[in-house]
C-alpha positions as CSV (number, residue, x, y, z in Angstrom):
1,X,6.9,4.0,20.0
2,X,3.9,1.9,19.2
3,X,2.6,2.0,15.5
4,X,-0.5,0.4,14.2
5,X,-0.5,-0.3,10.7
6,X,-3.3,-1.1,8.4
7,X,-3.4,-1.9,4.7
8,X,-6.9,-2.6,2.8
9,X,-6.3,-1.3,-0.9
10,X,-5.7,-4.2,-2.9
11,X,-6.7,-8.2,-2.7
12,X,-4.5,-8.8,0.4
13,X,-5.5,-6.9,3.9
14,X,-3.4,-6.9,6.4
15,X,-2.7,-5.4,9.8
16,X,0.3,-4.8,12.0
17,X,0.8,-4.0,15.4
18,X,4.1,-2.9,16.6
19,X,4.4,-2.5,20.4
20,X,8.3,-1.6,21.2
21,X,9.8,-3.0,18.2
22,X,7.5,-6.2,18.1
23,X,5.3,-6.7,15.6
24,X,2.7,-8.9,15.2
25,X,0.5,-9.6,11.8
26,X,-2.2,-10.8,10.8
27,X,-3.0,-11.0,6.9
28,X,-6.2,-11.9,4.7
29,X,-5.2,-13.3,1.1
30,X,-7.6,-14.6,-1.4
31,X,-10.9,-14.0,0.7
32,X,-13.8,-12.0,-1.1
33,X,-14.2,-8.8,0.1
34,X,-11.4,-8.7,2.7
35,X,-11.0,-5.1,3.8
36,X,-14.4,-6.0,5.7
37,X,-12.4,-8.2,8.1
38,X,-9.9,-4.8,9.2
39,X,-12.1,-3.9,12.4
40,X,-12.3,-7.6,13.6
41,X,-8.3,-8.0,12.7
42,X,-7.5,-4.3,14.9
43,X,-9.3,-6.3,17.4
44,X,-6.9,-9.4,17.2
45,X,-3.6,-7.7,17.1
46,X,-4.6,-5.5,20.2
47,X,-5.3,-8.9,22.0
48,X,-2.7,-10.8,21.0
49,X,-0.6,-8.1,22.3
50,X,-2.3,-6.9,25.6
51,X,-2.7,-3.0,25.1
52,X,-5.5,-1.0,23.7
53,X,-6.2,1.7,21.2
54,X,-4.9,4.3,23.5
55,X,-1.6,2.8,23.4
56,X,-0.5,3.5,20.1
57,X,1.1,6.5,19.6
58,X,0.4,6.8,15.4
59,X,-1.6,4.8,12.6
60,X,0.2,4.1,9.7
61,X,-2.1,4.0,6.7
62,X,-2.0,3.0,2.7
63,X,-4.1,5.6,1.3
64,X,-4.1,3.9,-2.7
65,X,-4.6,4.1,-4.9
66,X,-6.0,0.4,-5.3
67,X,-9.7,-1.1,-5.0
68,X,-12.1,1.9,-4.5
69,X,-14.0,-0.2,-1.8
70,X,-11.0,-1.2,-0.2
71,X,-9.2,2.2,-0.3
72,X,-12.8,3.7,1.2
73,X,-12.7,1.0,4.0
74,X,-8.8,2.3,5.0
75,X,-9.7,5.3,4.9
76,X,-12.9,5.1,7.0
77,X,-11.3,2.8,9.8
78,X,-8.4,4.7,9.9
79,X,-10.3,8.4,10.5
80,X,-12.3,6.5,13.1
81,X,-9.8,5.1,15.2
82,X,-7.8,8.2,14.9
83,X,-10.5,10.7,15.8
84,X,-11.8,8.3,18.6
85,X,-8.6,8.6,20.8
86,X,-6.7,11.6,18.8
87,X,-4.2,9.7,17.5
88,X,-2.0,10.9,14.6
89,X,-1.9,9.3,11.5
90,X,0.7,9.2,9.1
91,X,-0.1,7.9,5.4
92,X,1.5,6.1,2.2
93,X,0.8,5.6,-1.1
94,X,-0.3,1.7,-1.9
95,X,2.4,1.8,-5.0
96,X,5.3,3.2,-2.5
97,X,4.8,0.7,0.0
98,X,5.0,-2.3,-2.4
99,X,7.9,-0.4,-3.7
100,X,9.7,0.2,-0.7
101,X,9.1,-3.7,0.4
102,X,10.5,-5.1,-3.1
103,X,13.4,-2.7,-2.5
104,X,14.2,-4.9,0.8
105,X,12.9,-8.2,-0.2
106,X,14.9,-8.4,-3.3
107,X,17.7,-6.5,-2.6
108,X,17.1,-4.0,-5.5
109,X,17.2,0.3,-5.6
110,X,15.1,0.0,-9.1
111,X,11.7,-1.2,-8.6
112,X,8.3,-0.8,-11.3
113,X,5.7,-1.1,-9.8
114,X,2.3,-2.0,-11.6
115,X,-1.1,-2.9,-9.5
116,X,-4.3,-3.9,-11.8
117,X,-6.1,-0.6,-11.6
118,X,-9.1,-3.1,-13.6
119,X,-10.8,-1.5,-17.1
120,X,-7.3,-2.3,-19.1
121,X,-5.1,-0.4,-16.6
122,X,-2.2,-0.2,-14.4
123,X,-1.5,1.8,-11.3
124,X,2.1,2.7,-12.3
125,X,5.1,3.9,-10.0
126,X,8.5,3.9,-10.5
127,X,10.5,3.5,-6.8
128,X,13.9,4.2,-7.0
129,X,16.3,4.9,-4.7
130,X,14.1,5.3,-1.7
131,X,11.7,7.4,-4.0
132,X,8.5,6.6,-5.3
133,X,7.9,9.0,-8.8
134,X,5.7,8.7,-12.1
135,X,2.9,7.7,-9.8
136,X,-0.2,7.5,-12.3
137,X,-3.3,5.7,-13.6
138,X,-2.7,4.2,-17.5
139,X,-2.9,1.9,-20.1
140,X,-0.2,-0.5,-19.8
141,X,1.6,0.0,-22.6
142,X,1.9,3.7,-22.2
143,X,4.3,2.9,-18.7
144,X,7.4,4.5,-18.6
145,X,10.4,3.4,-20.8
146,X,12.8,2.3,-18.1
147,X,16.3,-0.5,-18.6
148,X,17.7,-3.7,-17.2
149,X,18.1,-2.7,-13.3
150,X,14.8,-2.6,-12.5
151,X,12.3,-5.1,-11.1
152,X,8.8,-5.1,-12.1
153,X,6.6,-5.9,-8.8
154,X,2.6,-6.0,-8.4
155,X,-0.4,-7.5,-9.5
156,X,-0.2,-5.6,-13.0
157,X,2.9,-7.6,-14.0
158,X,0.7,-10.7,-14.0
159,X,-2.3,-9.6,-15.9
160,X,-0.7,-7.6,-18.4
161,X,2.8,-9.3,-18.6
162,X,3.4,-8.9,-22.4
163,X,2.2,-5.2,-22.8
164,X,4.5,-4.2,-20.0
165,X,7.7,-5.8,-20.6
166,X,7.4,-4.4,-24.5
167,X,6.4,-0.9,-23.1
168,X,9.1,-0.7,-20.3
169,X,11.6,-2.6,-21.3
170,X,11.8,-4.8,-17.9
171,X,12.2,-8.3,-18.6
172,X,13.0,-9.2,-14.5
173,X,9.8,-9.8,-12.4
174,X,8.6,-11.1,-9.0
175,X,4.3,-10.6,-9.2
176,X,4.0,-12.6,-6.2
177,X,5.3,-9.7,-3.9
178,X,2.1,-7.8,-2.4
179,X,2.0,-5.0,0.1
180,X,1.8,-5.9,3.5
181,X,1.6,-3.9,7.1
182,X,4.6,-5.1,9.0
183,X,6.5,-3.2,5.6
184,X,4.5,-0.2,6.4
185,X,5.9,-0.7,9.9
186,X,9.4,0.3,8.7
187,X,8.5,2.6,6.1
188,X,7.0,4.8,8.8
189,X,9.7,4.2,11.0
190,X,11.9,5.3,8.1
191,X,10.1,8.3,7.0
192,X,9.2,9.7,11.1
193,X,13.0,9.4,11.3
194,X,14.1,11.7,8.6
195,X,11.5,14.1,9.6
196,X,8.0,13.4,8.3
197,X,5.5,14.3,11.1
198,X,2.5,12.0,11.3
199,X,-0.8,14.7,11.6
200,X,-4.0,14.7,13.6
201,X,-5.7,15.6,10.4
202,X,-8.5,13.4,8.4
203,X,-6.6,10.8,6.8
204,X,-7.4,11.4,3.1
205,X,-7.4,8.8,0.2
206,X,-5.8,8.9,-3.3
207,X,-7.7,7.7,-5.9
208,X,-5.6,8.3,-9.4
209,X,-9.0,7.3,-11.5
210,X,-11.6,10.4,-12.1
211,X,-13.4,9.1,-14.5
212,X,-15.2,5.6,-13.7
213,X,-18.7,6.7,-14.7
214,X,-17.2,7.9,-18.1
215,X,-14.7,4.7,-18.7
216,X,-17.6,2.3,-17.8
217,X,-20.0,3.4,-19.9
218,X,-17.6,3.1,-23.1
């Protein structure tokens, strides 16, 4: 099976292709505006490894929440790409991803994750156990009251590092590790095996915030 794999939602984009259990990646980190570069990154990974769109058999998608712009700019390319040769598409939450690679990177079943959501907030998930829950938009010290065995993960973790560990209780973190594609390689491997079905229908975002207007007005 051949998977594309694109993630645009927070500061880091990145894309993975995976052609018969060979990936190759390509990743944008500390660039302004990076989700821009997705279309011209595609392009590079179906070079590098000498097939085109039409042979990949699903997209694998982050569908936020994180950066509206860059959770639009998934969104768009993915629907595009998808529509253009009816390719199914299969998408994760930004916060389970980043769960699910902490889980592997550090060796750990009790992750807390925390992405700046900007406006003094926190994308909050809890991933434990294979299982992302408590996914939600808040201030940080109104996080869930968790214990010891977990590792808190994101971007959150750095800009609100004393709010957190008093709210939650975690005093271990690592808020260098960021999501990335080739993860989101295996985490659709993962969840196609134990029978999620990737869908030819519009790939859809998830946004947590409502209320911007209302927030940045105050």
């Amino acid at each position: 099976m051949n998977i594309l794999a694109i993630d645009t939602c927070t500061e880091t984009t990145s894309v993975t292709l995976c052609v018969n259990g060979e990936k190759s990646t390509l990743v944008l980190r500390d660039v302004a505006k990076s989700s821009g570069h997705i279309l011209k990154l595609c392009a590079e990974v179906f070079s590098e490894t000498n097939i085109k769109l039409d042979g990949v058999d699903v997209i694998a998608y982050t569908k936020g929440p994180g950066a509206f712009t860059g959770v639009r700019m998934c969104i768009g390319v993915v629907q595009g790409l998808s529509l253009s040769s009816d390719i199914p598409t299969i998408g994760f939450s930004t916060l389970e991803l980043l769960g699910f690679r902490a889980a592997k990177h550090l060796n750990c079943q009790a992750i807390a994750v925390a992405i700046d959501a900007r406006m003094g907030e926190v994308y909050w998930g809890v991933y434990q156990s294979g299982t992302l829950s408590d996914e939600k938009i808040c201030e940080p010290k109104a996080v869930d009251r968790l214990n010891g065995e977990f590792v808190g993960v994101g971007s959150g973790w750095s800009t609100y590092p004393d709010e957190l560990r008093a709210a939650s209780g975690v005093e271990r973190i690592d808020s260098e590790l960021f999501p990335k594609s080739s993860s989101l390689i295996d985490l659709a491997y993962e969840a196609l095996k134990n029978g999620s079905e990737a869908s030819l229908e519009l790939a859809q975002p998830t946004y947590l915030r409502n209320n911007v207007a209302q927030k940045s007005v105050k």
